[in-house]
Structures are given as structure tokens and as C-alpha cells.
C-alpha positions in Angstrom: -37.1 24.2 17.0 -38.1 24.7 13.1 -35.1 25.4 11.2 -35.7 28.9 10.1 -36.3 29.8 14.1 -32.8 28.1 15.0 -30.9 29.7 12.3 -32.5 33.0 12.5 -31.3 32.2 16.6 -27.7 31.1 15.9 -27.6 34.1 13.2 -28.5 36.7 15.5 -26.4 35.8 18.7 -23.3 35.2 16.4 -23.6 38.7 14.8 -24.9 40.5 18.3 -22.9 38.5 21.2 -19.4 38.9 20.2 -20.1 42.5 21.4 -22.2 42.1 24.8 -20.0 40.5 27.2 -22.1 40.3 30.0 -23.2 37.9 32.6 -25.7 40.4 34.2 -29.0 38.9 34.0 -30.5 42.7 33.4 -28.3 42.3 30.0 -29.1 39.3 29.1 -32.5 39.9 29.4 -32.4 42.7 27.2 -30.7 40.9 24.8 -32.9 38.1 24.5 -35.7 40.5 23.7 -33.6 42.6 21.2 -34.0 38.9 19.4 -37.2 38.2 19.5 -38.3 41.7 18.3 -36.0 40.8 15.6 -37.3 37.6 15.0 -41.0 39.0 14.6 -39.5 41.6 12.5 -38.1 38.9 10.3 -41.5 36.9 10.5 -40.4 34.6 12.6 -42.8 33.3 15.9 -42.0 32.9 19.1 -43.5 29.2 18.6 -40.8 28.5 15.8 -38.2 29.3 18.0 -39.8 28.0 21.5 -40.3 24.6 19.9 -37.5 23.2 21.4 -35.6 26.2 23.8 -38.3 27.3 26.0 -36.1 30.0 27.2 -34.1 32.4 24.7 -32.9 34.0 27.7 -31.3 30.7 28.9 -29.9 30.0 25.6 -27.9 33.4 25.6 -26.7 33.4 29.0 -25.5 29.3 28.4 -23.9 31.1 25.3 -22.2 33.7 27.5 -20.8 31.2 30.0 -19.2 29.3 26.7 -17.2 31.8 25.2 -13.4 30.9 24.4 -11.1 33.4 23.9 -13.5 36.6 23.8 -15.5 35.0 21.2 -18.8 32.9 20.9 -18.2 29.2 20.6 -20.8 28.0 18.1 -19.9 24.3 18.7 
């Protein structure tokens, strides 16, 4: 993944997750294309973030099943 496309990533899950907990695939769904309209909206493609995470989707719901203590674990 470029580094713009997995910081834009980590940026946007940090500042949007904390607030979605959710392990309904509907949600998560909708979350992961909240991002990528964000991501084109910030100019970043698909390809920049798909590079190495074929599936945003994945990522968030991996994120989800990680949190400690109510909040996203960023590793």
C-alpha cells in the first residue's frame, strides 16, 4: 500500500471507528465505503490503497474484532 493510501486509512478509521461499534457486516460495509468516498475526496485511489489490503472491508471489521477497552488498538 503507498504511504499516503495507508495513512489516509489508519487516519480515517482512528478518527471514524472509535464511534461505530459494530460487528454487523451491513455496518461495516457502509463504513468501508464512507472511506473510500473519502479517500477519492481526498485524491486518493482505490489502487493506492488496494496495493496491499485488497479488502478495506476486511481491514475494518479485523479492526473491530481488535479493540481493547472500547477503543481501536492501532498496534
Amino acid at each position: 500500500m503507498s504511504t499516503r493510501g495507508i495513512n489516509f486509512l489508519d487516519k480515517w478509521m482512528a478518527e471514524h471507528l472509535p464511534n461505530a461499534m459494530t460487528d454487523d457486516p451491513v455496518a461495516i460495509s457502509v463504513l468501508a465505503d464512507q472511506a473510500m468516498k473519502a479517500a477519492d475526496k481526498e485524491g486518493i485511489r482505490m489502487s493506492e490503497i488496494a496495493e496491499e489490503v485488497p479488502s478495506v472491508f476486511e481491514v475494518i471489521a479485523e479492526a473491530m474484532d481488535h479493540r481493547e477497552g472500547g477503543r481501536l488498538s492501532t498496534g
